[in-house]
C-alpha positions in Angstrom: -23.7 -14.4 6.8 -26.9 -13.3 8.7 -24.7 -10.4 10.8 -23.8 -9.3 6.7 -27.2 -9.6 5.6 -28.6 -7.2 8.6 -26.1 -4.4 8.0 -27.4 -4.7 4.1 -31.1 -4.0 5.5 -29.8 -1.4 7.7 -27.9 0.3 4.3 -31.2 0.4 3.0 -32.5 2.5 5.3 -29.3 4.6 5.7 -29.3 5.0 1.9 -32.9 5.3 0.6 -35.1 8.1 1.8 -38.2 5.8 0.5 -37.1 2.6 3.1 -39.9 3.1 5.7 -40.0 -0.2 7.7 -38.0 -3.7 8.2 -40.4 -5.1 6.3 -40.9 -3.1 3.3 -37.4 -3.7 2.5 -37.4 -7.3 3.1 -40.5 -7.6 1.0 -39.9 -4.9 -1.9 -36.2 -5.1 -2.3 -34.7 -6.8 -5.1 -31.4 -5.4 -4.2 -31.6 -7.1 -1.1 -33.1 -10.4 -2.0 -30.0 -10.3 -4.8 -27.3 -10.3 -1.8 -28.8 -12.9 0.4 -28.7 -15.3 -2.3 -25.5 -14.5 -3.2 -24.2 -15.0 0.4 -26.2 -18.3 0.4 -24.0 -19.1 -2.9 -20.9 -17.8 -1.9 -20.4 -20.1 0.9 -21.7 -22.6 -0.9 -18.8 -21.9 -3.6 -16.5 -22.0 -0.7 -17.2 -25.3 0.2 -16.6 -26.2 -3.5 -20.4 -27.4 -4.3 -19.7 -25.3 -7.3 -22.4 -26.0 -9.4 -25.0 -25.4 -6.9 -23.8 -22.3 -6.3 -23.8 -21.2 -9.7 -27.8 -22.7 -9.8 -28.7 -20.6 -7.2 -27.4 -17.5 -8.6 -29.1 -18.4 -12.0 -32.0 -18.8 -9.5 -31.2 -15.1 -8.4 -31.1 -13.7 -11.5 -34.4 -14.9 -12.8 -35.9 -13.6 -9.5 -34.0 -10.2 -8.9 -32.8 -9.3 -12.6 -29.6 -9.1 -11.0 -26.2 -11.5 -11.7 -23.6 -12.0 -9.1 -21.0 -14.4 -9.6 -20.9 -17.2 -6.5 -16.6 -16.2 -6.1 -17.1 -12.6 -5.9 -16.8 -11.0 -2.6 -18.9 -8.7 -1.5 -18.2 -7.0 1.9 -21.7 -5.9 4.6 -23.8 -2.8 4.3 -23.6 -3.0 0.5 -26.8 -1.0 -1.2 -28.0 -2.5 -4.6 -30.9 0.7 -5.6 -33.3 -0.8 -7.6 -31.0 -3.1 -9.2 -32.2 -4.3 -12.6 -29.1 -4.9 -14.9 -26.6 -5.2 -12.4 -23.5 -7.8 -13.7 -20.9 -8.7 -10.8 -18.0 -11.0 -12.2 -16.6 -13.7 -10.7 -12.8 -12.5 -9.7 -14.8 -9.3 -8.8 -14.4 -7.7 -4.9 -16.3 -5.1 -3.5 -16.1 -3.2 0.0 -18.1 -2.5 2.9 -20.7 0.1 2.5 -20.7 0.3 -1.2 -23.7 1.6 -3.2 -24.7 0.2 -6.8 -27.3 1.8 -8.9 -29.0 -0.2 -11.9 -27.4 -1.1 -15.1 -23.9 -1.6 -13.1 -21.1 -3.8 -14.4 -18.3 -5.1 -12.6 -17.1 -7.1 -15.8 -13.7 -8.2 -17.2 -12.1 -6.7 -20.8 -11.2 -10.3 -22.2 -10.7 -13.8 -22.0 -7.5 -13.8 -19.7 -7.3 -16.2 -16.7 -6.8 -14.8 -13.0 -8.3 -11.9 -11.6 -9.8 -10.2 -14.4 -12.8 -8.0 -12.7 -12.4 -5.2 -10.6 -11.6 -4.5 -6.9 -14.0 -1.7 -5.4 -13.1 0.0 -2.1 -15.2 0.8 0.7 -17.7 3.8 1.1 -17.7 4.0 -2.9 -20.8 4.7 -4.8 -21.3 3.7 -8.5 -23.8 5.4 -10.7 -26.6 4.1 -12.6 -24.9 2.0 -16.3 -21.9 2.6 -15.2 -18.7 -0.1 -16.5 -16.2 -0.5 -14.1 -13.9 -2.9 -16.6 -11.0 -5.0 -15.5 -8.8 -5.9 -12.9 -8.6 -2.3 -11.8 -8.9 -0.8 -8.4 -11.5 1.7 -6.9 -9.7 3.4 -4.3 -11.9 4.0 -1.3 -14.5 6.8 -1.0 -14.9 7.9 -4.5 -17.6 7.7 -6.5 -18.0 6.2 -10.1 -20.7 8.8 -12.4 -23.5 7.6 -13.9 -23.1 6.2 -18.0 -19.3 6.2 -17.1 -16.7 3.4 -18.7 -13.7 2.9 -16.3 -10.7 1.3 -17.2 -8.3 2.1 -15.4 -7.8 2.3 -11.5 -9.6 5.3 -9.5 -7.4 6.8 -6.6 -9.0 7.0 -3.3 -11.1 9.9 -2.4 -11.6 10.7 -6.5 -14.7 11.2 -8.6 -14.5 9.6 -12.2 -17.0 10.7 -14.8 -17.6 10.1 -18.9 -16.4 8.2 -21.6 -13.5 6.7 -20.8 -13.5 7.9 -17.6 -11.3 10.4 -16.5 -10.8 11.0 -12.4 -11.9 14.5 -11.6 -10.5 15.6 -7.8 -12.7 17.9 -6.2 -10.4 20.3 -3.6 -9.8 17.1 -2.1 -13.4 16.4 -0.7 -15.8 13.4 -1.5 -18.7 14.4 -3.1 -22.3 13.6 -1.6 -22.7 9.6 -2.7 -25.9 10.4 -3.9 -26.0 13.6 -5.1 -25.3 13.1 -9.0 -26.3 16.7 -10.4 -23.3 17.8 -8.3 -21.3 15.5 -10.5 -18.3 17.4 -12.9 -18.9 17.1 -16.8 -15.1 17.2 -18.1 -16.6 17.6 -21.4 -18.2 20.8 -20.5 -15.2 21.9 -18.8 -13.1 21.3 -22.1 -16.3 23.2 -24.3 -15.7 26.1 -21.7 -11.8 26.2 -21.7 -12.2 26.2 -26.0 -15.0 28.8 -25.5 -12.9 31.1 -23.5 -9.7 30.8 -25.6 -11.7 32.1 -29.0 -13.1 34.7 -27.3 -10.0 36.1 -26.2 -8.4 35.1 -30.1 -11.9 36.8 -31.4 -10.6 40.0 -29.5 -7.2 39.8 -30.1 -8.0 39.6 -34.3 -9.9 42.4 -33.7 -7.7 44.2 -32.1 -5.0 43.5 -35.2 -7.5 44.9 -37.8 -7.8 47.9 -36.2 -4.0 48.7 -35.6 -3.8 48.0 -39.9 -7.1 50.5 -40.4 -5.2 53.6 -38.7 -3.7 55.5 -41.5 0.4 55.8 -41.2 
């Protein structure tokens, strides 16, 4: 637990230009102080004490803003940015060296038994109120957009954006985890794709009128 909690701290400085000293991030980090209780928890849900496990999370979310299910699994060097908002479910398993912004769920679609919360890979990044929803898979080294509603599995290596998500492959490269301007918009894709096509109807029509104007 204590070799998991000091690759988190170390994320935090690999991950946020702001993190300026051991201490800051021990002190100032909500993200941080959200994963050590849930480590605490988790092992004590392992052990079956069950219901103080599920206190001391309560105890977590009072503290931190942020819910984390005892059972879910949460690898090391995982970044929690700011935090506020974030929901992890309890059939719910996330990789090493994953990065969470605020408003993030990891939440199920229903009231089905068994693993009913999503599986995210290592090296992914999820944007800020983002709903990763079911017992869907993340593939490894994608990144999840910011607002977007998945619900269905992201292949490896993919970026999914908007609402429902759809998984945008950029030449086959990973883009920068933090870099969300650089994000696609399908929607603005589609607005440009319908753009182009009436301009080139516009100028066919136009064409048309003038072949019936010339006399015989």
């Amino acid at each position: 637990m204590f070799r998991a909690i000091r690759r988190d701290i170390q994320a935090a400085f690999e991950r946020d230009p702001a993190a300026r000293s051991t201490l800051e991030i021990l002190l100032c980090y909500p993200g941080l102080h959200a994963l050590v209780f849930h480590r605490a928890a988790h092992w004590l849900w392992q052990r079956r004490l069950h219901l103080a496990a599920r206190w001391l999370s309560q105890v977590a979310r009072l503290v931190t803003g942020i819910e984390i299910h005892p059972a879910a699994r949460i690898g090391q060097g995982v970044f929690i940015d700011h935090g506020m908002g974030v929901v992890i479910g309890e059939t719910s398993v996330v990789g090493d060296n994953v990065t969470l912004f605020q408003g993030v769920t990891l939440g199920g679609t229903g009231k089905e038994k068994g693993k009913r919360h999503p599986t995210v890979g290592s090296n992914v990044t999820v944007g800020a109120g983002a709903k990763v929803l079911g017992n869907i898979t993340i593939g490894d080294n994608s990144m999840i957009g910011s607002g977007a509603v998945v619900l269905r599995s992201v292949p490896p290596n993919s970026t999914a954006v908007g609402v429902p998500a759809r998984v945008i492959v950029q030449d086959g490269r990973r883009v920068e985890p933090l870099a969300h301007d650089k994000l696609p918009d399908p929607l603005e894709d589609r607005l440009k794709q319908l753009s182009s096509r009436i301009e080139e109807l516009s100028a066919r029509l136009e064409e048309l009128e003038k072949e019936r104007a010339l006399p015989a």
